[in-house]
NUPAVEX-392863 format. One line per field, with one value per residue (C-alpha): z, x, y; residue number from 1; residue in three letters. Coordinates in Angstrom, 3 decimals, decimal comma, always signed. Layout:
# residues N
w <- (Z / ...)
u <- (X / ...)
v <- (Y / ...)
num <- (NUM / ...)
residu <- (Ala / ...)
# end
This chain:
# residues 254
w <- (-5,699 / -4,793 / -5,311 / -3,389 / -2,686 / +0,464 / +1,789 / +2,744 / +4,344 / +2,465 / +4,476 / +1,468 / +1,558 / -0,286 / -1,545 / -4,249 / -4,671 / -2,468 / -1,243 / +0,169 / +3,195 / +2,997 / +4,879 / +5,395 / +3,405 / +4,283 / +1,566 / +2,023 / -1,075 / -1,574 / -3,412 / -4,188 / -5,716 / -4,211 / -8,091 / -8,768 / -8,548 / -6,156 / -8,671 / -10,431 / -6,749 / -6,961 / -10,708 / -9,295 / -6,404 / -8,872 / -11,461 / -8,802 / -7,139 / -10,793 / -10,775 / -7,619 / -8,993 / -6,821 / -7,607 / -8,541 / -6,535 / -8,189 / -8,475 / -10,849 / -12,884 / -16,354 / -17,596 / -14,472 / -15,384 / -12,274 / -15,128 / -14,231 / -10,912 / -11,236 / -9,051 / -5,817 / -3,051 / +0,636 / +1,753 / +5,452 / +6,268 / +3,693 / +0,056 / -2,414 / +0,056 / +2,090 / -0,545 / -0,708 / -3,645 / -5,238 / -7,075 / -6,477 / -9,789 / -8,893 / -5,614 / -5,727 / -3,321 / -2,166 / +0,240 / +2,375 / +3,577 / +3,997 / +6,807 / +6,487 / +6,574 / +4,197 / +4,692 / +1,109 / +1,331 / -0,981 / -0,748 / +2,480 / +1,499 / +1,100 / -2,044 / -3,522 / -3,379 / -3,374 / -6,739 / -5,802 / -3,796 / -4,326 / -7,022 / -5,768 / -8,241 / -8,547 / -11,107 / -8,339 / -9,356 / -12,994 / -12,329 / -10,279 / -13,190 / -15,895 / -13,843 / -14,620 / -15,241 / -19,191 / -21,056 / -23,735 / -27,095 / -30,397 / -32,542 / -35,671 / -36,498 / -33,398 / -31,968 / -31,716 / -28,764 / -27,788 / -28,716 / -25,053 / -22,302 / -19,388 / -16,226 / -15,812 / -11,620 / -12,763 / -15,416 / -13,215 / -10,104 / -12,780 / -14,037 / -10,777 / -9,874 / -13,624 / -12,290 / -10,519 / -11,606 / -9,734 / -7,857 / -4,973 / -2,425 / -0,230 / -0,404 / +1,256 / +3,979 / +4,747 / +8,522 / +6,857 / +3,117 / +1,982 / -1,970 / -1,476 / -2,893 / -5,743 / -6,658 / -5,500 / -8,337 / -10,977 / -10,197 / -9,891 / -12,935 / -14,823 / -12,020 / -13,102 / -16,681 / -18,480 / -20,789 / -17,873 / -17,531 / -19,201 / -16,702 / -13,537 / -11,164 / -12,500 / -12,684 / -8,563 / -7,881 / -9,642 / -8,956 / -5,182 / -5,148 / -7,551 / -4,919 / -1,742 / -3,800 / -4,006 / -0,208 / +0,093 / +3,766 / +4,991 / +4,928 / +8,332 / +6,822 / +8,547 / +5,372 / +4,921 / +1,445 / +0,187 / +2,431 / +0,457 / -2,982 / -5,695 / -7,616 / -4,572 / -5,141 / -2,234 / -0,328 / -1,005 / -3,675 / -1,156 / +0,113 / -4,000 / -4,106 / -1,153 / -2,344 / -4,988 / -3,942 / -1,748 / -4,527 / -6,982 / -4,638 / -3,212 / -7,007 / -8,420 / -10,965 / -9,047)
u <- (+57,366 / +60,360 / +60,831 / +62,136 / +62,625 / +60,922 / +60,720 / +57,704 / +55,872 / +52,531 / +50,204 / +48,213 / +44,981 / +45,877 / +42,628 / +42,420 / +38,991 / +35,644 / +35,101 / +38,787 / +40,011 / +42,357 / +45,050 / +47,042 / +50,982 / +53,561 / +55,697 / +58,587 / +59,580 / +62,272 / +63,011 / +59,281 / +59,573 / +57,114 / +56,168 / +54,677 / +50,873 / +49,455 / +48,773 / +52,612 / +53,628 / +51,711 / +53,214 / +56,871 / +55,770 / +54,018 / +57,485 / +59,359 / +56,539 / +57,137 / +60,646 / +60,813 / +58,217 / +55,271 / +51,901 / +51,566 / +48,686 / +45,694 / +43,589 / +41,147 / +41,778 / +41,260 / +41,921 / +44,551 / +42,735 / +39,819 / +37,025 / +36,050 / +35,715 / +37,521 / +40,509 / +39,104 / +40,856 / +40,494 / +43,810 / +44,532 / +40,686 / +40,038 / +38,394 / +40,292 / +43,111 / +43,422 / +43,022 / +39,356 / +37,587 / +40,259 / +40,369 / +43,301 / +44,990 / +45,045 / +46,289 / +50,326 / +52,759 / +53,826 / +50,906 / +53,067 / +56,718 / +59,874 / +59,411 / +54,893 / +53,074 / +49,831 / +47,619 / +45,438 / +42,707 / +39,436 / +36,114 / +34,302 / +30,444 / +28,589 / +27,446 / +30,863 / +32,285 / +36,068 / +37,425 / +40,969 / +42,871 / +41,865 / +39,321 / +35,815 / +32,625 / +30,612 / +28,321 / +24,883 / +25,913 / +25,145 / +22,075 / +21,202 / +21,124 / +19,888 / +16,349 / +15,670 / +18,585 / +17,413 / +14,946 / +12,974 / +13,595 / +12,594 / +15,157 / +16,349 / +17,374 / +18,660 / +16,264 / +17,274 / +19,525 / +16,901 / +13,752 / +13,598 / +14,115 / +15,201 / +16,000 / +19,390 / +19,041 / +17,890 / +20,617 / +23,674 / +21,871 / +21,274 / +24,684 / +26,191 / +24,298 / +25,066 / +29,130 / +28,547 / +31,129 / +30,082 / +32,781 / +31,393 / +33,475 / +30,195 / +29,027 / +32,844 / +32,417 / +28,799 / +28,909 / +25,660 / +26,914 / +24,386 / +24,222 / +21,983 / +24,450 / +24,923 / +21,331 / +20,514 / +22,548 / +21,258 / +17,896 / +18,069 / +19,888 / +17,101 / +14,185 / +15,292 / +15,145 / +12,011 / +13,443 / +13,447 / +9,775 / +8,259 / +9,948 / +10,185 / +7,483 / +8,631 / +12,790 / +12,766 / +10,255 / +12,731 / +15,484 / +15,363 / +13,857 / +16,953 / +19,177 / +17,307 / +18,064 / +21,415 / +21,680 / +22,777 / +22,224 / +20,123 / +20,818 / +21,081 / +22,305 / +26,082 / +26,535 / +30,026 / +29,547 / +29,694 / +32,940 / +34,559 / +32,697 / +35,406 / +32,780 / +31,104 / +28,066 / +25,916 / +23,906 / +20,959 / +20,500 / +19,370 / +16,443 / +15,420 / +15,221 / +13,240 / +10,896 / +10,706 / +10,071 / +7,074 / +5,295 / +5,900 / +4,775 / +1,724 / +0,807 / +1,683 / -1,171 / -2,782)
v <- (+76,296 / +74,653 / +70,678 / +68,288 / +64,531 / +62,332 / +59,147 / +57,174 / +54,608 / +53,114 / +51,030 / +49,471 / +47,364 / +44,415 / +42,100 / +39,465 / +39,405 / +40,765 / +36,512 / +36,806 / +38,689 / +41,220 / +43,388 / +46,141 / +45,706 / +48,152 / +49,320 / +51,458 / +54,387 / +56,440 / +59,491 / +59,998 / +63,661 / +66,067 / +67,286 / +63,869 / +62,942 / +60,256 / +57,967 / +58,294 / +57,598 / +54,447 / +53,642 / +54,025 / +51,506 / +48,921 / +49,080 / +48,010 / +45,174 / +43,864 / +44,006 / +42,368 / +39,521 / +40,386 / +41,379 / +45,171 / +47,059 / +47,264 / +50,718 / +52,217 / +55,417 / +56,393 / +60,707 / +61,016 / +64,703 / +64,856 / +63,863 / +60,577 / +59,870 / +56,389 / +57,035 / +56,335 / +55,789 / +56,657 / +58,263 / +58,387 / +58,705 / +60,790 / +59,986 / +61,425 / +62,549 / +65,407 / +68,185 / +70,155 / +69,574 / +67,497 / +63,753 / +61,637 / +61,948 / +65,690 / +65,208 / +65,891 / +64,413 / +68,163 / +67,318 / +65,422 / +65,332 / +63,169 / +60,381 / +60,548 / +57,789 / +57,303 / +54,526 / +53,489 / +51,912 / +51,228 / +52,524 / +51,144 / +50,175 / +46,615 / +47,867 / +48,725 / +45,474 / +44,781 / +43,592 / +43,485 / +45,646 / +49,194 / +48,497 / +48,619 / +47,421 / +50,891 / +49,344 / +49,857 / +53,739 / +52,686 / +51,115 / +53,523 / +55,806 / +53,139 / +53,095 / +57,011 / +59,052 / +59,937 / +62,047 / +61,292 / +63,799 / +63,227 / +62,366 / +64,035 / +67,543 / +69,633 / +72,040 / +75,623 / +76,402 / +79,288 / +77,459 / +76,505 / +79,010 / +78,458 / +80,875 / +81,457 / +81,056 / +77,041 / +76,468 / +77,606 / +74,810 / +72,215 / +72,726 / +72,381 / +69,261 / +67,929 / +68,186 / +65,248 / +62,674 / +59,747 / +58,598 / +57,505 / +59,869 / +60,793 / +57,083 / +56,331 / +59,357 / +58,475 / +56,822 / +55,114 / +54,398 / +56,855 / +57,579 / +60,485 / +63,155 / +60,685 / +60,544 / +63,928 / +65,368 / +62,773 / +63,836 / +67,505 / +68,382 / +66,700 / +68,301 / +71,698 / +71,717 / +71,692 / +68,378 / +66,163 / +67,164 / +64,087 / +61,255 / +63,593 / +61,691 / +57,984 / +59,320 / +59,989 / +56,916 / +54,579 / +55,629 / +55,762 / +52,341 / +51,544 / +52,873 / +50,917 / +47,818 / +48,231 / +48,278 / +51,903 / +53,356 / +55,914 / +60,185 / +61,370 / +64,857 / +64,996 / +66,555 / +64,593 / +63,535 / +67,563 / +68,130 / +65,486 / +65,719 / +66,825 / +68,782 / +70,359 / +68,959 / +70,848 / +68,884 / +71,630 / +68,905 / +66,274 / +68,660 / +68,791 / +65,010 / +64,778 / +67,367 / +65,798 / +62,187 / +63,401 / +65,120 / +61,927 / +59,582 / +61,694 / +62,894 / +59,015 / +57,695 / +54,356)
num <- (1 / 2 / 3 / 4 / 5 / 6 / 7 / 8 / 9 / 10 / 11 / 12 / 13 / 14 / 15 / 16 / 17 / 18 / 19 / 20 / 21 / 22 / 23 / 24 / 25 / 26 / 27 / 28 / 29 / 30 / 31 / 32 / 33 / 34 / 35 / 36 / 37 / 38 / 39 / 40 / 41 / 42 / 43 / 44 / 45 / 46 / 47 / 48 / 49 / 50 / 51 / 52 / 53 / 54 / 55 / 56 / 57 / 58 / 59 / 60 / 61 / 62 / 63 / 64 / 65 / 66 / 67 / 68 / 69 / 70 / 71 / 72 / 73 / 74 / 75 / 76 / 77 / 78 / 79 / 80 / 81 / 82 / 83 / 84 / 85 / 86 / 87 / 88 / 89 / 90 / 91 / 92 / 93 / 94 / 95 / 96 / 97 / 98 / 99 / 100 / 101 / 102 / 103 / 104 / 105 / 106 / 107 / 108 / 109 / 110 / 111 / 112 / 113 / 114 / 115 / 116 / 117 / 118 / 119 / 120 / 121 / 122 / 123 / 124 / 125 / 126 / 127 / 128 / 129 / 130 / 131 / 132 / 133 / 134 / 135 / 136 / 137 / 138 / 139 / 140 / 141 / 142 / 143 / 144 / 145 / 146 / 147 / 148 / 149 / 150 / 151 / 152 / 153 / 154 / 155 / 156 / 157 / 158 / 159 / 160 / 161 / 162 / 163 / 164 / 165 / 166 / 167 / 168 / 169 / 170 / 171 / 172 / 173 / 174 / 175 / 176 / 177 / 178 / 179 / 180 / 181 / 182 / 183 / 184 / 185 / 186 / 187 / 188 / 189 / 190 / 191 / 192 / 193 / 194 / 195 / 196 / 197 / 198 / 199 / 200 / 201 / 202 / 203 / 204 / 205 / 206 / 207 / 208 / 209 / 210 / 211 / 212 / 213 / 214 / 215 / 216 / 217 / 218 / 219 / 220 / 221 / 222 / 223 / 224 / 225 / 226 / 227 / 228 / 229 / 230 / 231 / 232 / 233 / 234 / 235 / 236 / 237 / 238 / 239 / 240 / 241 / 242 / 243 / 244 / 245 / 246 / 247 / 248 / 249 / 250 / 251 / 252 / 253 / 254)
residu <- (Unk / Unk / Unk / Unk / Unk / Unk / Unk / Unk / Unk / Unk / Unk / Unk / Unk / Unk / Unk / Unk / Unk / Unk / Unk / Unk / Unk / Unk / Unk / Unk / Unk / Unk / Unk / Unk / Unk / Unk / Unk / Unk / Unk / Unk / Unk / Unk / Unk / Unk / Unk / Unk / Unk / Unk / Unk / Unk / Unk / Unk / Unk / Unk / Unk / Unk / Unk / Unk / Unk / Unk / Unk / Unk / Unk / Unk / Unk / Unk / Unk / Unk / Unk / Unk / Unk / Unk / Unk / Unk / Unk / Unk / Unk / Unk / Unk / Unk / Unk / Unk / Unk / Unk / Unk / Unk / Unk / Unk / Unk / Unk / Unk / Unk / Unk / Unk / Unk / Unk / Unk / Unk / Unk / Unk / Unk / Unk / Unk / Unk / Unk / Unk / Unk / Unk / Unk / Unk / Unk / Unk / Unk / Unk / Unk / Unk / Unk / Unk / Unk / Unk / Unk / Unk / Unk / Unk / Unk / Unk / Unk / Unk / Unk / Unk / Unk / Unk / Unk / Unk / Unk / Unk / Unk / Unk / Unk / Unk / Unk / Unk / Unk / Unk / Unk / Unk / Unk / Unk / Unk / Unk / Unk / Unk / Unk / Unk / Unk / Unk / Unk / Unk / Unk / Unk / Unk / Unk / Unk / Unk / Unk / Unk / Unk / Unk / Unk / Unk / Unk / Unk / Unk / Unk / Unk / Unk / Unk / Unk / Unk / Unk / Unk / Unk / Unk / Unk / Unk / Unk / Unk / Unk / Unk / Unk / Unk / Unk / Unk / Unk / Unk / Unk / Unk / Unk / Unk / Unk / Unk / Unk / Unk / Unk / Unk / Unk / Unk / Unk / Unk / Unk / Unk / Unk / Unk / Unk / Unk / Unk / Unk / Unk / Unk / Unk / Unk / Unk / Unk / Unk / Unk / Unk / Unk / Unk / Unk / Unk / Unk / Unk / Unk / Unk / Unk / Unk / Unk / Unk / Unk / Unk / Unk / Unk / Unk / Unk / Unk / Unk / Unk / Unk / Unk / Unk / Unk / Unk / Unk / Unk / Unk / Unk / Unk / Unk / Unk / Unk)
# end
């Protein structure tokens, strides 16, 4: 693949805190080599912000290895930038060319408030999970990795849904905020396997009514959040939760 060298123009959002209003700061950089990730671009930017004296642009990430969801950032109208199935730390600068111009900005939902900058507060996704995302298991000695069986046609779906890294991507490309896919996937990996048996009417119950408290918006099934989920999560996932919120709520002890 051959490498080469570009110059850009960076229309950043630029917050101090979610009580403050903020705006767009253009940023001009140079000799921004094509083999470099998004997030290295944004480390040569910040070096020179603090050589200059300025504040340095804030923005989550943690593995810089697609893992953990933290390096969110909606990239010319596009979470995670324009590559399919792809996190920003992934996301290489041979996805643009000499003279482009990106525009960064930070997740868009009430309940992802602004911290600073690009840094949004995703704790309503912990909470979300905190009011049923567990099993119960008796602690101890391990049981037998074949004591339990379980169809292979379930394991592969509840794997799938278990990828689910929670970065909020499909909340950000929701026209409604929604964090359906989110809790979709949270709930089905657990629905499908026989562990997640004992909490599987009081799981959904709470934590949909965890997720309307948190101000989240409505489905309306545009399906956007899969197009831009990083893990695929398919939205075949939101039809689970539903089934399974009906049955809970119809089969609910009084």
């Amino acid at each position: 693949m051959e490498h080469y060298n570009m110059n850009l123009t960076l229309k950043v959002w630029r917050q101090k805190s979610s009580k403050e209003q903020g705006r767009f700061e253009t940023y001009q950089v140079s000799d921004i080599s094509s083999e470099m990730s998004f997030l290295e671009m944004i480390d040569v930017l910040n070096e020179r912000l603090i050589k200059e004296g300025k504040d340095p642009i804030a923005f989550d990430h943690d593995c810089r290895e697609g893992i953990c969801g933290a390096c969110s950032m909606y990239i010319n109208g596009r979470p995670h930038g324009p590559w399919h199935a792809n996190t920003t730390c992934q996301l290489h600068m041979r996805a643009y060319k000499d003279g482009d111009t990106i525009v960064v900005e930070p997740w868009r939902a009430n309940s992802f408030p602004v911290i600073k900058d690009l840094v949004v507060d995703r704790t309503a996704f912990d909470r979300i999970v905190q009011a049923g995302g567990y099993i119960s298991v008796n602690t101890g000695n391990a049981v037998d990795a074949n004591a339990m069986l379980i169809e292979k046609d379930k394991a592969d779906a509840a794997f799938a849904a278990a990828a689910c890294i929670g970065c909020g991507a499909c909340v950000a490309a929701c026209k409604n905020s929604s964090a359906m896919l989110f809790l979709s996937a949270k709930v089905s990996h657990l629905a499908l396997l026989p562990q997640g048996e004992p909490e599987r009417k009081s799981r959904v119950l709470n934590m949909v009514q965890q997720m309307d408290k948190e101000g989240f918006g409505s489905c309306t099934f545009t399906e956007a959040c899969e197009a831009v989920c990083p893990k695929e999560i398919s939205v075949t996932n939101i039809s689970r939760l539903n089934k399974e919120y009906i049955i809970a709520g119809l089969t609910e002890d009084k």
